[in-house]
C-alpha positions as a Markdown table, in Angstrom:
| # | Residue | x | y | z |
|---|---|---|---|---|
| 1 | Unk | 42.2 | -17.7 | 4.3 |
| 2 | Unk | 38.9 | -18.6 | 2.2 |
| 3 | Unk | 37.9 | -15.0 | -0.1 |
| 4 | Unk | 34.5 | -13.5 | 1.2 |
| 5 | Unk | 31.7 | -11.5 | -0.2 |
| 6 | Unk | 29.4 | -8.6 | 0.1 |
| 7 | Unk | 26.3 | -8.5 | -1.4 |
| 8 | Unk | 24.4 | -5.0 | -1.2 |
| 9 | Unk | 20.5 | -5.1 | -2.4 |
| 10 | Unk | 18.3 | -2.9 | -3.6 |
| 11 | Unk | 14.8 | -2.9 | -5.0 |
| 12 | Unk | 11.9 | -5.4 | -3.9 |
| 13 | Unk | 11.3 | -8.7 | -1.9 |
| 14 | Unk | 12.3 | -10.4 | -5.6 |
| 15 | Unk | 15.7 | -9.1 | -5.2 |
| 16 | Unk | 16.4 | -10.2 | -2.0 |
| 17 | Unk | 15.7 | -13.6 | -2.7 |
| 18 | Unk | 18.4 | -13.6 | -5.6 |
| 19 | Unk | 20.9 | -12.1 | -3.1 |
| 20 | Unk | 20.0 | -14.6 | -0.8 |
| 21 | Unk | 20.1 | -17.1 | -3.7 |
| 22 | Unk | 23.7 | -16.0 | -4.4 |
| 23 | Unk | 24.9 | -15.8 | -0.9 |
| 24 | Unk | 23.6 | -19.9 | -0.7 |
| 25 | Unk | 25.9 | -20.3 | -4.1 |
| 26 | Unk | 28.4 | -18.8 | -2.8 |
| 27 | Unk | 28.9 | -20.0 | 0.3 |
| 28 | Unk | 28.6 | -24.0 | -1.4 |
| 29 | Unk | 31.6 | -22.8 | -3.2 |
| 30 | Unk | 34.0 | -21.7 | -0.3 |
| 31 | Unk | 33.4 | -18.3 | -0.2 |
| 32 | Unk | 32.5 | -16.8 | 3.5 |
| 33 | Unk | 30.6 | -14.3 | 4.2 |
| 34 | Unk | 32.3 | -10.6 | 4.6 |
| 35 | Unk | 31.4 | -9.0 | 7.9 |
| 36 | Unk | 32.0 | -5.7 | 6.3 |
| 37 | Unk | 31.5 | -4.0 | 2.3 |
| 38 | Unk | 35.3 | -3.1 | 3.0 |
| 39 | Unk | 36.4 | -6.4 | 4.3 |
| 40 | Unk | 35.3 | -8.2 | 1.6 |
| 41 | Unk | 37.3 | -9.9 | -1.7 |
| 42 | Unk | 33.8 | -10.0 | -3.9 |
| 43 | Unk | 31.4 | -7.6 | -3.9 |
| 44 | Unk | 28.0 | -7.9 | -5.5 |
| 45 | Unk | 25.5 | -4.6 | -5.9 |
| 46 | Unk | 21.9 | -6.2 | -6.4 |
| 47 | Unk | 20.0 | -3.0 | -8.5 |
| 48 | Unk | 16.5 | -2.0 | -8.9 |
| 49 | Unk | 16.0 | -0.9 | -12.3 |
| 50 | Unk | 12.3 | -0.5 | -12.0 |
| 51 | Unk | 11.7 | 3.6 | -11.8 |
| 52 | Unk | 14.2 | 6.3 | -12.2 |
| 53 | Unk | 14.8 | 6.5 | -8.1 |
| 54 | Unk | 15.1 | 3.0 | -8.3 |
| 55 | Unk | 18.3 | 3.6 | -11.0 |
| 56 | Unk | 19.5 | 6.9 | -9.0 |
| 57 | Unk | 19.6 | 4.3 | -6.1 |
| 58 | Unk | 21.5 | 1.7 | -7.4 |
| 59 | Unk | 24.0 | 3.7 | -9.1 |
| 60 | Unk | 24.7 | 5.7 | -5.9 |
| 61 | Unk | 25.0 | 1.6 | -4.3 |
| 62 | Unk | 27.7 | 1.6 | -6.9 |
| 63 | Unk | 29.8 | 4.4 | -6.5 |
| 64 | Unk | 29.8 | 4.1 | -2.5 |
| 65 | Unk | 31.0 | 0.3 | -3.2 |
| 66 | Unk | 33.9 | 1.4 | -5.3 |
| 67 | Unk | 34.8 | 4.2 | -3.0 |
| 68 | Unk | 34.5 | 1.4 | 0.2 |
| 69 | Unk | 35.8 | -1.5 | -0.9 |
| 70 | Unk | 39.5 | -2.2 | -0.8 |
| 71 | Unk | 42.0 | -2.1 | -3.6 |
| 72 | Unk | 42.1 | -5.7 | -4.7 |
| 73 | Unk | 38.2 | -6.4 | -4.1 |
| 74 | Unk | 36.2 | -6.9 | -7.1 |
| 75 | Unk | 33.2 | -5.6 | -7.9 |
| 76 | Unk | 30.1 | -7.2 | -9.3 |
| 77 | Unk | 26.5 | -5.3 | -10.8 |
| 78 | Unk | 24.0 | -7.4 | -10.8 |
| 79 | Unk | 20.3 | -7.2 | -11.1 |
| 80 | Unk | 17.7 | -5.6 | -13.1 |
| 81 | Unk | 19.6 | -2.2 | -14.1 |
| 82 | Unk | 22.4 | -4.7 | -14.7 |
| 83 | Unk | 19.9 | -6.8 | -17.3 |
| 84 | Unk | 18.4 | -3.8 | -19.2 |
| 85 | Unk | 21.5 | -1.2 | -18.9 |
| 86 | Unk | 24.6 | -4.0 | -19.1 |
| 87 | Unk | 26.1 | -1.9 | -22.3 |
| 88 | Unk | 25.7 | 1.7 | -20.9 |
| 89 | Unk | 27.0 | 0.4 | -17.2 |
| 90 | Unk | 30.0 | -1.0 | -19.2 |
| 91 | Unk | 30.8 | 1.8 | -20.5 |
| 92 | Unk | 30.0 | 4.7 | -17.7 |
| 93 | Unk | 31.3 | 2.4 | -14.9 |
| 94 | Unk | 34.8 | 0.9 | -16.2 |
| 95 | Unk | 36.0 | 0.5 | -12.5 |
| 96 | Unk | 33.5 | -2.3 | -12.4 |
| 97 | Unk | 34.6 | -5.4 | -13.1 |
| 98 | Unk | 31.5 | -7.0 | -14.2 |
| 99 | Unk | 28.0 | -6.2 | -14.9 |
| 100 | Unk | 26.2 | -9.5 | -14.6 |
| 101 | Unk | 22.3 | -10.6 | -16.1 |
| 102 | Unk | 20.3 | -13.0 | -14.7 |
| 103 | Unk | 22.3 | -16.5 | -16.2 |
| 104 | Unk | 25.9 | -15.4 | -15.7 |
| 105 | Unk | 27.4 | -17.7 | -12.9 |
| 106 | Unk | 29.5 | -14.6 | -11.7 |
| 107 | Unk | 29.9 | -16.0 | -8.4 |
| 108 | Unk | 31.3 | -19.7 | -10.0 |
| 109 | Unk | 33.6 | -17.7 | -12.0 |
| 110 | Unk | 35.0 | -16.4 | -9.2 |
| 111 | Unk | 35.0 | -19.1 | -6.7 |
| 112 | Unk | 37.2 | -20.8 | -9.5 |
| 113 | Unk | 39.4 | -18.1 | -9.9 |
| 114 | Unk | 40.0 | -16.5 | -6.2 |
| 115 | Unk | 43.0 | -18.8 | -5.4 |
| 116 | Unk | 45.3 | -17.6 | -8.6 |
| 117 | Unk | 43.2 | -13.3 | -8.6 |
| 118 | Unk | 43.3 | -13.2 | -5.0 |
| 119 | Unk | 47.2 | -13.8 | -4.7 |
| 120 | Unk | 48.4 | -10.8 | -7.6 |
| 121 | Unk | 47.7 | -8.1 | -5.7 |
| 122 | Unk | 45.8 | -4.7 | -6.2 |
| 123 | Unk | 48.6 | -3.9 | -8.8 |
| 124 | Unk | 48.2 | -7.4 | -11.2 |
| 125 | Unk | 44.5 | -7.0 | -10.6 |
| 126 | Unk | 42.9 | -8.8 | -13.5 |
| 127 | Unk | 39.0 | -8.4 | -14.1 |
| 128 | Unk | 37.0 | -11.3 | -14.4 |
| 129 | Unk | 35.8 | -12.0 | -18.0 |
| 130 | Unk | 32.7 | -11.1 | -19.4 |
| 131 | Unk | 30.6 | -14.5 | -18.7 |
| 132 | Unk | 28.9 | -16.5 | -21.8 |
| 133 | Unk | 25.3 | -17.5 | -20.9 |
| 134 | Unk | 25.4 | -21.2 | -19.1 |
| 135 | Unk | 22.6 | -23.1 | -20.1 |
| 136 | Unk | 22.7 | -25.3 | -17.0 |
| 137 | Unk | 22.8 | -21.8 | -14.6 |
| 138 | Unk | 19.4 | -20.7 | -13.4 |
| 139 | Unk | 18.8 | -18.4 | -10.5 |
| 140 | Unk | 15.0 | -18.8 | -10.4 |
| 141 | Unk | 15.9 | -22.2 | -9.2 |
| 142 | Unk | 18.7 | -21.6 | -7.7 |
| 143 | Unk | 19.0 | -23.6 | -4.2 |
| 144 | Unk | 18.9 | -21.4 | -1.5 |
| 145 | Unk | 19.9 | -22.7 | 2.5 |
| 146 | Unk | 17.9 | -22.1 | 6.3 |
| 147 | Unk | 16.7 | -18.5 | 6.7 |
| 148 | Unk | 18.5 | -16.8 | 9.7 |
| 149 | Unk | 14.9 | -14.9 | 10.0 |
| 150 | Unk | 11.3 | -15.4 | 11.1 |
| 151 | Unk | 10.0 | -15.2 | 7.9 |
| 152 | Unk | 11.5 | -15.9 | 4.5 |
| 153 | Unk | 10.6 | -14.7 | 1.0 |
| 154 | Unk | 9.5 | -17.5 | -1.6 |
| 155 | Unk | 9.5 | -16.3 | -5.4 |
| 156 | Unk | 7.1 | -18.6 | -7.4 |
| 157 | Unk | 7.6 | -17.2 | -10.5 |
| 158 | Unk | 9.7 | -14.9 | -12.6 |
| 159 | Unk | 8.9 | -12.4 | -15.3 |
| 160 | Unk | 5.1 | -11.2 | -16.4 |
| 161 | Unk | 3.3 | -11.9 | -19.2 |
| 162 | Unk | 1.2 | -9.0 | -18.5 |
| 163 | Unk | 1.7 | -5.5 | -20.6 |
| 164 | Unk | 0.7 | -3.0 | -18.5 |
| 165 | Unk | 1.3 | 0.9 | -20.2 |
| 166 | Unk | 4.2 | 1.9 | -17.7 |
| 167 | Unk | 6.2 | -1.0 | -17.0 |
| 168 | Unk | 9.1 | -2.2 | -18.6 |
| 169 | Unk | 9.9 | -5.4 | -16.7 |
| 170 | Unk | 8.9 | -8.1 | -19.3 |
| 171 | Unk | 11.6 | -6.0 | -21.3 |
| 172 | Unk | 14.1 | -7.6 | -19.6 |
| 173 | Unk | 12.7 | -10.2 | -17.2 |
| 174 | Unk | 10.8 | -11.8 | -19.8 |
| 175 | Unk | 7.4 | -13.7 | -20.1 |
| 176 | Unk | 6.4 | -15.5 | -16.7 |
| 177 | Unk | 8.0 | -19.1 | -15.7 |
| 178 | Unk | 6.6 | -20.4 | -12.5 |
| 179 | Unk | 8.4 | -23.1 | -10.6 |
| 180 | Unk | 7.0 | -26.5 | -9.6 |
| 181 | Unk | 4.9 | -26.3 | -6.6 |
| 182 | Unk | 6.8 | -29.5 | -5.3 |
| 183 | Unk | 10.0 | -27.3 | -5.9 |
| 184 | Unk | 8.6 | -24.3 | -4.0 |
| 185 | Unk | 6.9 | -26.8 | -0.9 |
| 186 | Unk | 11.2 | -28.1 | -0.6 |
| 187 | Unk | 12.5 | -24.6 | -0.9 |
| 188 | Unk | 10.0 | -23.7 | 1.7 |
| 189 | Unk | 11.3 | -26.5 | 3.9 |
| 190 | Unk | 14.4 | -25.9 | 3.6 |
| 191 | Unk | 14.4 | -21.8 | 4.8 |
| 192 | Unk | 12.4 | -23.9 | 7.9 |
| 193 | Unk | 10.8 | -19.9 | 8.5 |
| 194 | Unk | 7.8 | -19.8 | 10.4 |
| 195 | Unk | 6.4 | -17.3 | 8.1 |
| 196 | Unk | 6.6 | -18.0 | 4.1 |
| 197 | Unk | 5.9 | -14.7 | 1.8 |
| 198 | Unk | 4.9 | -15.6 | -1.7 |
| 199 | Unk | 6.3 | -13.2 | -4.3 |
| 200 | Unk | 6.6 | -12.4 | -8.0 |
| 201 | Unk | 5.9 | -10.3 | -10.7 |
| 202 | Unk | 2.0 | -11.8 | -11.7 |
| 203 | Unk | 1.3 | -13.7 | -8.2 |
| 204 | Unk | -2.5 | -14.4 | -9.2 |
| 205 | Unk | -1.1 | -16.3 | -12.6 |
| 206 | Unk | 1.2 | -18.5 | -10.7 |
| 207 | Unk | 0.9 | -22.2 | -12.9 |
| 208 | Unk | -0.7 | -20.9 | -15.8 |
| 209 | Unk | 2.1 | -21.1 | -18.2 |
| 210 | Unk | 4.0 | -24.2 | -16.2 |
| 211 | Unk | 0.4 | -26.3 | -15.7 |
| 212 | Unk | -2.2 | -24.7 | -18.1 |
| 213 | Unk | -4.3 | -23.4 | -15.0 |
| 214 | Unk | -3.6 | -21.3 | -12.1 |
| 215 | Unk | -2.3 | -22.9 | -9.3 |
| 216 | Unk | -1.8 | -20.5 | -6.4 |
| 217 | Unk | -4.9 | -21.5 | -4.5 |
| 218 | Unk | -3.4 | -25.1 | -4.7 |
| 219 | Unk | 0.6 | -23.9 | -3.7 |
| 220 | Unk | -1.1 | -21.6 | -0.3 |
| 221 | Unk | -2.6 | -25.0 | 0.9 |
| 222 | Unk | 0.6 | -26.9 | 0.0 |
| 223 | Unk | 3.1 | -24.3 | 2.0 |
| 224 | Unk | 0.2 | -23.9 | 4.7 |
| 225 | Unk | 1.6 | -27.6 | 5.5 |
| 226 | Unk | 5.1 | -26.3 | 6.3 |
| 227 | Unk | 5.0 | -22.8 | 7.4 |
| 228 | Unk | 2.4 | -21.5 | 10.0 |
| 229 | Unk | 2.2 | -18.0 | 8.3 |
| 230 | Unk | 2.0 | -18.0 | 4.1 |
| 231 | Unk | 1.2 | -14.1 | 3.2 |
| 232 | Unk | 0.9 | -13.8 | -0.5 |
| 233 | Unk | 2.7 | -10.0 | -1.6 |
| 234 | Unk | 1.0 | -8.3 | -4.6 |
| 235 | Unk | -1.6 | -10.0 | -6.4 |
| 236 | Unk | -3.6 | -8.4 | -9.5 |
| 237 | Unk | -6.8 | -7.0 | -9.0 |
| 238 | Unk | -8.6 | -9.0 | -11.7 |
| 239 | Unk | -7.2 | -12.3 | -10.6 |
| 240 | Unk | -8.4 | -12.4 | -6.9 |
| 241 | Unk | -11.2 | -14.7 | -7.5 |
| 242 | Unk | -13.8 | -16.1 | -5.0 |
| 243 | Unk | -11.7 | -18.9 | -4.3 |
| 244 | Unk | -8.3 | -17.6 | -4.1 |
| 245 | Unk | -10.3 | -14.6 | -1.9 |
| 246 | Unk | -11.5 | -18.0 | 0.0 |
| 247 | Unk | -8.4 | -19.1 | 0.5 |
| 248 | Unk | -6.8 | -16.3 | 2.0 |
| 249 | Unk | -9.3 | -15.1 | 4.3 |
| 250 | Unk | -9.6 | -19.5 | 5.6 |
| 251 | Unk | -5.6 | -18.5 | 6.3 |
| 252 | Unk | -4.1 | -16.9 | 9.4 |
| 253 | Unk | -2.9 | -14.6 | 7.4 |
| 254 | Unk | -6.0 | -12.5 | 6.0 |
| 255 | Unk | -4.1 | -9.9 | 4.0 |
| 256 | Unk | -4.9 | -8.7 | 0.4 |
| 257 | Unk | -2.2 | -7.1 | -1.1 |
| 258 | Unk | -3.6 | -6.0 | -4.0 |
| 259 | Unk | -1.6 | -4.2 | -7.2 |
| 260 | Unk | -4.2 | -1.2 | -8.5 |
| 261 | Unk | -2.0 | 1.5 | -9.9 |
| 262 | Unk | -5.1 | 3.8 | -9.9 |
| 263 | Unk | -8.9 | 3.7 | -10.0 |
| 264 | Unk | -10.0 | 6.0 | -12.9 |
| 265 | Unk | -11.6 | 3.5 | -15.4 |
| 266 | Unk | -10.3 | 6.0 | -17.9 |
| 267 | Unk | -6.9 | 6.3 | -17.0 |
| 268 | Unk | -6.9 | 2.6 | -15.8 |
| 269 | Unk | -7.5 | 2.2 | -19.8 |
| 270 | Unk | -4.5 | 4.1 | -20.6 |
| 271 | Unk | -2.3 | 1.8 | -18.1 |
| 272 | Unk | -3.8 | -1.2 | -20.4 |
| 273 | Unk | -5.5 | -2.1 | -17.3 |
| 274 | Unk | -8.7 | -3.1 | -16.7 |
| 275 | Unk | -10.6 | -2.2 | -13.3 |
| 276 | Unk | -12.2 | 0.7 | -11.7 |
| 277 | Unk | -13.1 | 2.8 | -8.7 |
| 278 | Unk | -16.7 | 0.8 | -8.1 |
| 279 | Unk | -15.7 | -2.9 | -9.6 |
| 280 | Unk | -12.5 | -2.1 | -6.4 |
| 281 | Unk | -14.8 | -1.3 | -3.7 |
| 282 | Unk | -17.1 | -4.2 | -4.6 |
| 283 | Unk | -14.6 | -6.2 | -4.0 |
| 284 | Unk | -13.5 | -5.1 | -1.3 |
| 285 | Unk | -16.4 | -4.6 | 0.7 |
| 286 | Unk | -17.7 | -8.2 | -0.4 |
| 287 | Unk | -14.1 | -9.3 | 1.0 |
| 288 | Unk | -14.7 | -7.4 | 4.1 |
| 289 | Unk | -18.4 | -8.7 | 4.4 |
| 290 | Unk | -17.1 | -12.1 | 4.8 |
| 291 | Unk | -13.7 | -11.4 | 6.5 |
| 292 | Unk | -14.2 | -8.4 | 8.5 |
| 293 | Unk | -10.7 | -8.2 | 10.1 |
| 294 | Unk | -9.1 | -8.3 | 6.8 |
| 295 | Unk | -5.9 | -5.8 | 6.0 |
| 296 | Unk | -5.4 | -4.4 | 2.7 |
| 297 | Unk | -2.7 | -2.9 | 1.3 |
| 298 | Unk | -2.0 | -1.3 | -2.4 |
| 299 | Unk | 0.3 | 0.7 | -4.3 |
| 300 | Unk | -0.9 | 3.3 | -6.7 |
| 301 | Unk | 1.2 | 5.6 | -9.4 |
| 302 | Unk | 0.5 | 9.9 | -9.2 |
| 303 | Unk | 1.0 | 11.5 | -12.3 |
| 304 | Unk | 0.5 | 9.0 | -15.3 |
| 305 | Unk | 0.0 | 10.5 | -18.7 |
| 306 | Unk | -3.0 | 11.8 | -19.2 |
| 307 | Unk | -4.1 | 12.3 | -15.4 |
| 308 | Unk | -6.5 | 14.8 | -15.0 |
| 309 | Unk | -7.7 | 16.5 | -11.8 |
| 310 | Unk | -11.4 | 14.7 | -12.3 |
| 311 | Unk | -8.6 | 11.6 | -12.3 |
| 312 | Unk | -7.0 | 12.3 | -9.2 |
| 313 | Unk | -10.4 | 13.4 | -7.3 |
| 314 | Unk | -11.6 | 9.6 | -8.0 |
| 315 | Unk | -8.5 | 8.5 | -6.4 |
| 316 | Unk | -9.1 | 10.5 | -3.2 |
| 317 | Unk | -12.8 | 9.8 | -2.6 |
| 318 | Unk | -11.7 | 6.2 | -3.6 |
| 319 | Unk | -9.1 | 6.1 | -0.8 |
| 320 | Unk | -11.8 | 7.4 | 1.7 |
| 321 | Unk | -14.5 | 5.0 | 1.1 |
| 322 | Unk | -11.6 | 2.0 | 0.9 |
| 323 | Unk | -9.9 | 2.8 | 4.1 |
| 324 | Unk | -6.7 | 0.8 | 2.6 |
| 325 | Unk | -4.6 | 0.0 | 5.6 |
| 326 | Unk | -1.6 | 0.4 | 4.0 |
| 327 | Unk | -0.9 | 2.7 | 0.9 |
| 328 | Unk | 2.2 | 3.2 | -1.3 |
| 329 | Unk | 2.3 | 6.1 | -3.7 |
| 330 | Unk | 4.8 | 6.4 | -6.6 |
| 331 | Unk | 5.1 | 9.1 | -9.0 |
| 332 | Unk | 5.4 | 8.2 | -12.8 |
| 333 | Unk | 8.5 | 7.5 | -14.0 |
| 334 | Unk | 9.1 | 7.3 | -17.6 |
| 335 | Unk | 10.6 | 4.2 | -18.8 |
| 336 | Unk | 11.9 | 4.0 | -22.4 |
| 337 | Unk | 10.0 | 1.4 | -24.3 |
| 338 | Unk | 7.2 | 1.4 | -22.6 |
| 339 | Unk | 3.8 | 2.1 | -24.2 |
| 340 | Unk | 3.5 | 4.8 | -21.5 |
| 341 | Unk | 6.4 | 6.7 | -22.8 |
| 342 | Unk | 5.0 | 7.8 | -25.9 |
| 343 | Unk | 1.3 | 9.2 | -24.3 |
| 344 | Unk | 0.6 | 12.9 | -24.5 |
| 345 | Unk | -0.7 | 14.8 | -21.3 |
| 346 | Unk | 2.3 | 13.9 | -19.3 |
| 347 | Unk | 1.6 | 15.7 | -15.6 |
| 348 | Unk | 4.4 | 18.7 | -14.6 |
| 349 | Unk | 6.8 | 17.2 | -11.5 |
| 350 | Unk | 5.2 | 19.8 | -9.6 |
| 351 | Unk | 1.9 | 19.0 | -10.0 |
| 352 | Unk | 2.6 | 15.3 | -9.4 |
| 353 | Unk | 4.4 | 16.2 | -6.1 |
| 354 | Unk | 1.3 | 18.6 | -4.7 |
| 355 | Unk | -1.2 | 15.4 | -6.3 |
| 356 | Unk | 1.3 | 12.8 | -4.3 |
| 357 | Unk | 1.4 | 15.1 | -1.0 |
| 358 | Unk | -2.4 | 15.4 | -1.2 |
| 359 | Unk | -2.9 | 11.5 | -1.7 |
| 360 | Unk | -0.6 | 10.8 | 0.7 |
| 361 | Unk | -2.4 | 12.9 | 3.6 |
| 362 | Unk | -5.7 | 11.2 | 3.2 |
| 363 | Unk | -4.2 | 7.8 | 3.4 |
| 364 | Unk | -2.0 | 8.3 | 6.4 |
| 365 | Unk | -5.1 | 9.6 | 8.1 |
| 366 | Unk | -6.9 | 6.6 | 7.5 |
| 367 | Unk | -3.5 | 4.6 | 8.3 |
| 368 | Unk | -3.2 | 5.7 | 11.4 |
| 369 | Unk | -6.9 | 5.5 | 12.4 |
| 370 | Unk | -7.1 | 2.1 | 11.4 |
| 371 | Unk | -4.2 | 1.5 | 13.8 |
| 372 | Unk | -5.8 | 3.7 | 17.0 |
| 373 | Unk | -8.8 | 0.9 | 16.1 |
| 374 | Unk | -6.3 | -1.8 | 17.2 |
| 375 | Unk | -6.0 | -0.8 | 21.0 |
| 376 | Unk | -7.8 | -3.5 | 22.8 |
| 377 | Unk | -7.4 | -6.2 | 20.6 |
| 378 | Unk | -5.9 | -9.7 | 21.1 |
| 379 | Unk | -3.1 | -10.5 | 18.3 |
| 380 | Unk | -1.3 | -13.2 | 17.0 |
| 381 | Unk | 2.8 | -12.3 | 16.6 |
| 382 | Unk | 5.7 | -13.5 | 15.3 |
| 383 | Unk | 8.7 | -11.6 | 16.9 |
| 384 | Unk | 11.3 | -11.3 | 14.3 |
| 385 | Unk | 13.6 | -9.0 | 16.1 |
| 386 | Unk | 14.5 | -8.2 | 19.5 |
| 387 | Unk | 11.6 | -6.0 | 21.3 |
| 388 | Unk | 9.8 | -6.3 | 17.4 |
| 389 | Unk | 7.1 | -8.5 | 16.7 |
| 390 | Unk | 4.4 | -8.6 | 13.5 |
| 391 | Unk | 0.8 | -9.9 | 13.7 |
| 392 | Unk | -1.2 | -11.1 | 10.2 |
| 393 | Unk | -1.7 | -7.6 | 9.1 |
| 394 | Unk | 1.4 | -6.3 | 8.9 |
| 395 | Unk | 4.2 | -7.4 | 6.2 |
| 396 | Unk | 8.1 | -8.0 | 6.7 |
| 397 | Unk | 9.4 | -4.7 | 5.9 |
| 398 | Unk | 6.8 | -2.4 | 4.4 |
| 399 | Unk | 4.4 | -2.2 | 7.1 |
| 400 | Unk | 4.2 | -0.7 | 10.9 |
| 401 | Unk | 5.6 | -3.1 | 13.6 |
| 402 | Unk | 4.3 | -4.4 | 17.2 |
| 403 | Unk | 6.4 | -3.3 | 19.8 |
| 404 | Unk | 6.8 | -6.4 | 22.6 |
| 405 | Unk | 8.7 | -7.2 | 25.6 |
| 406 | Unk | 12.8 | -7.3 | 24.9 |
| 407 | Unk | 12.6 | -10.5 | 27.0 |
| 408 | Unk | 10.5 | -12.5 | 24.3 |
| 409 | Unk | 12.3 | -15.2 | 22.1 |
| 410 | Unk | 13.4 | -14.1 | 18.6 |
| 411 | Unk | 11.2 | -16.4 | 16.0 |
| 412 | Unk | 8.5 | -17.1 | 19.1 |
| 413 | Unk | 5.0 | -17.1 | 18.3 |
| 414 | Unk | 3.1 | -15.0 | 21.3 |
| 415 | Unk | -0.3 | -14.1 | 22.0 |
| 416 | Unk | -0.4 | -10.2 | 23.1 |
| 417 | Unk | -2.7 | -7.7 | 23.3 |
| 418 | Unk | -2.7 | -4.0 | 22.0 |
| 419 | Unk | -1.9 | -1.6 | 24.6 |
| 420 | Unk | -1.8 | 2.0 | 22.7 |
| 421 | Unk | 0.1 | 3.1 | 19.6 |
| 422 | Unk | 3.1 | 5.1 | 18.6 |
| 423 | Unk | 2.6 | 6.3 | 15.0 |
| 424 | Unk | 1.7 | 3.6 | 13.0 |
| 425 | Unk | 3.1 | 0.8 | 15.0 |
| 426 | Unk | 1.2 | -0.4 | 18.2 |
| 427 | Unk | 2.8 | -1.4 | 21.3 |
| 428 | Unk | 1.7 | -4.5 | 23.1 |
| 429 | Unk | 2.1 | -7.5 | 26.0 |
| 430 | Unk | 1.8 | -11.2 | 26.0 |
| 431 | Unk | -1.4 | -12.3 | 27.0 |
| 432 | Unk | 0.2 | -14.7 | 29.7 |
C-alpha cells in the first residue's frame, strides 16, 4: 500500500497555493492522498506566521496533529512560522519531526524514504533529517495539477520589496520575485478553473523586478484568455493606476481589493505608508464614477502605535463616506523586528478591542445595506458548491455567498436574479 499525506493550512490564499503545490509534488511521487489527519503516513501543518493569532493558530494546528495522527505518522511544519521560528519550533516542539522553510524538498525526502521508514514501525521510528537547501527545489514554481474547484488561486509573485512599519514578511519571505507571465498563463491552463484569483504579497508591482516595469495590466489580459473570471486579491493603494483601474473595471470581475491599513495621513506616516483619508475617497469615487457597480473591499489595522482618538474618528467618518463593501479589521500585533515594534504610544488591548467593536459596527451596517441594495438585480454566478454560488463581487472565501437552487451544476456559470437576503449573503434563482 502506497504512504499518504495530510496537509493542514492556515493563513492566506498564498498558503493555500503552496499546499496545493505540495499535494501536486507529492502525489507525482507516489504518495496518495489521506482521507483523514489520522489515516495518514505524512503529515504537513502549513502556518501563518503573520500576527500573533496567526502563530496561536498554527501552533494549536500543531498540537491537535500530534495528538491525531497515528503512532508511526510523521509530522511536517511548514510555512511561514516554520521560516522565521525554525530554531525555537525545534526546540519547543521535539515531537515534530521536521520544521521545513520554503526550499526544503520535505516531501522528496520522504517519498524516497517511505518504503524502508514506513516498514520499522512506531517503535524504530526514525525522523527524517534536517534537509540542506536544494538549489534546483523552488515552490514559487512549483508545478501544480487541475483544480477540483471553480476557481483557483494563482500566486504571481513571492516576497515584497515594500517596508511597511508593522510587517515583518520581507524578514523571511524576502524581496519580491515574480514569475513569467508565460509561466503563470500555463499554470493557469493547467488548474482549467473557470475563475483565476491573482495573489501575492505586492500584486500592483507584479514584473517590476523580473521585467523592469510592471506587468500586471498585461498578465489580467493574458489570463482573461483562459479563464472567464480573473479577480486580482489585494493590490496597494498607490499602485492602482488609471490603467490598471481600466483594466479591471473593462473585466467581468469589477472588484478592487485594495490593501489601506488606515487613512490617518499621520498615522499612515508612521506605517511608512503613504496615502490618506481624501487622496482614498478620490479614488474611489473617480472609480465609482466610471464603474458604478464596482465592489470594494479593504483590510485595515486598530490600534497601531501612536493611534489617537482624532486617528480613529478619521477612520470612522472615512468608512461612512467609502461605503466599502467588504471590510476586515485586525488589531496590531507586534512583530519583533519590525520598525513598528520599537514606536511609543502603543494603544491598551482594551482600547483597541472597544476601537475594533466600534469600527466594526459601522462597516457591517454599511455591509449589509449594500447587500439589501442587491434585491432585484440580475447577476452573473459561478456555483462553486452545491446550493452556493458567487457573482463578480464576492471573493472565494472571504466574502458573503449567493444562495441558488441545489439542482444547479457545480462549476456552472448561471444567470439569476436576487430574490431577498439572509445576513450578508443573498438568495437568488436562475433567470431561465
Amino acid at each position: 500500500m502506497k504512504p499518504t499525506v495530510w496537509i493542514e493550512t492556515l493563513g492566506c490564499a498564498k498558503n493555500e497555493v503552496d499546499s496545493d503545490k505540495l499535494a501536486f509534488r507529492a502525489a507525482s511521487t507516489g504518495i496518495g492522498r489521506a482521507r483523514s489527519l489520522a489515516s495518514a503516513d505524512l503529515v504537513v501543518v502549513n502556518t501563518c506566521a503573520f500576527i500573533e493569532s496567526a502563530r496561536e493558530e498554527s501552533i494549536a494546528a500543531v498540537l491537535d496533529a500530534l495528538g491525531a495522527k497515528k503512532e508511526s505518522a510523521r509530522v511536517v511544519v511548514t510555512g511561514c512560522m516554520a521560516e522565521r521560528y525554525r530554531g525555537e519550533l525545534v526546540e519547543a516542539l521535539p515531537e515534530v519531526d521536521v520544521v521545513a522553510g520554503f526550499e526544503q524538498d520535505f516531501v522528496g525526502e520522504f517519498a524516497a524514504e517511505a518504503g524502508v521508514a514506513l516498514s520499522l514501525g512506531p517503535t524504530r521510528r526514525r525522523r527524517l533529517p534536517v534537509m540542506d537547501l536544494d538549489a534546483s527545489y523552488d515552490l514559487l514554481n512549483l508545478p501544480v495539477g487541475p483544480s477540483k474547484r471553480p476557481f483557483a488561486y494563482l500566486k504571481a509573485a513571492e516576497g515584497c520589496d515594500r517596508k511597511c512599519g508593522f510587517c515583518a514578511i520581507p524578514s523571511f519571505r524576502g524581496r519580491q520575485r515574480s514569475r513569467a507571465i508565460e509561466d503563470l498563463v500555463a499554470e493557469a491552463e493547467r488548474l482549467g478553473s473557470k475563475e483565476i484569483v491573482v495573489v501575492a504579497q505586492d500584486l500592483a508591482s507584479y514584473g517590476k523586478d523580473l521585467y523592469g516595469t510592471k506587468r500586471l495590466v498585461e498578465l489580467m489580459s493574458r489570463l482573461g484568455e483562459v479563464a472567464h473570471w480573473v479577480r486580482l486579491v489585494y493590490v496597494y493603494p498607490s499602485e492602482l493606476t488609471n490603467e490598471l483601474i481600466d483594466a479591471i473595471g473593462a473585466s467581468r470581475v469589477r472588484y478592487f481589493d485594495l490593501s489601506l491599513q488606515h487613512v490617518s495621513h499621520a498615522l499612515l506616516r508612521r506605517m511608512r505608508r503613504p496615502g490618506g483619508s481624501d487622496s482614498y475617497l478620490r479614488k474611489i469615487d473617480a472609480i465609482r464614477a466610471r464603474y458604478p457597480d464596482a465592489v470594494f473591499r479593504s483590510n485595515f489595522i486598530i490600534g497601531y502605535p501612536g493611534e489617537s482618538e482624532e486617528d480613529h474618528d478619521t477612520l470612522l467618518d472615512f468608512l461612512e463616506q467609502a461605503r466599502l463593501d467588504w471590510v476586515a479589521f485586525f488589531p496590531f500585533s507586534r512583530e519583533a523586528g519590525t520598525y513598528a515594534d520599537g514606536l511609543d504610544g502603543h494603544v491598551p488591548p482594551g482600547l483597541v478591542a472597544e476601537r475594533l467593536a466600534e469600527a466594526s459596527e459601522v462597516a457591517d451596517r454599511i455591509c449589509l445595506l449594500g447587500r439589501a441594495a442587491q434585491v432585484g438585480r440580475e447577476l452573473e454566478v459561478i456555483v462553486q458548491r452545491r446550493g452556493e454560488a458567487r457573482s463578480y463581487m464576492e471573493a472565494p472565501e472571504i466574502d458573503g455567498l449567493i444562495r441558488v437552487p441545489d439542482d444547479l451544476q457545480v462549476g456552472g456559470l448561471y444567470n439569476v436574479r436576487v430574490s431577498a437576503i439572509d445576513g450578508i449573503d443573498l438568495i437568488a434563482a436562475p433567470t431561465f
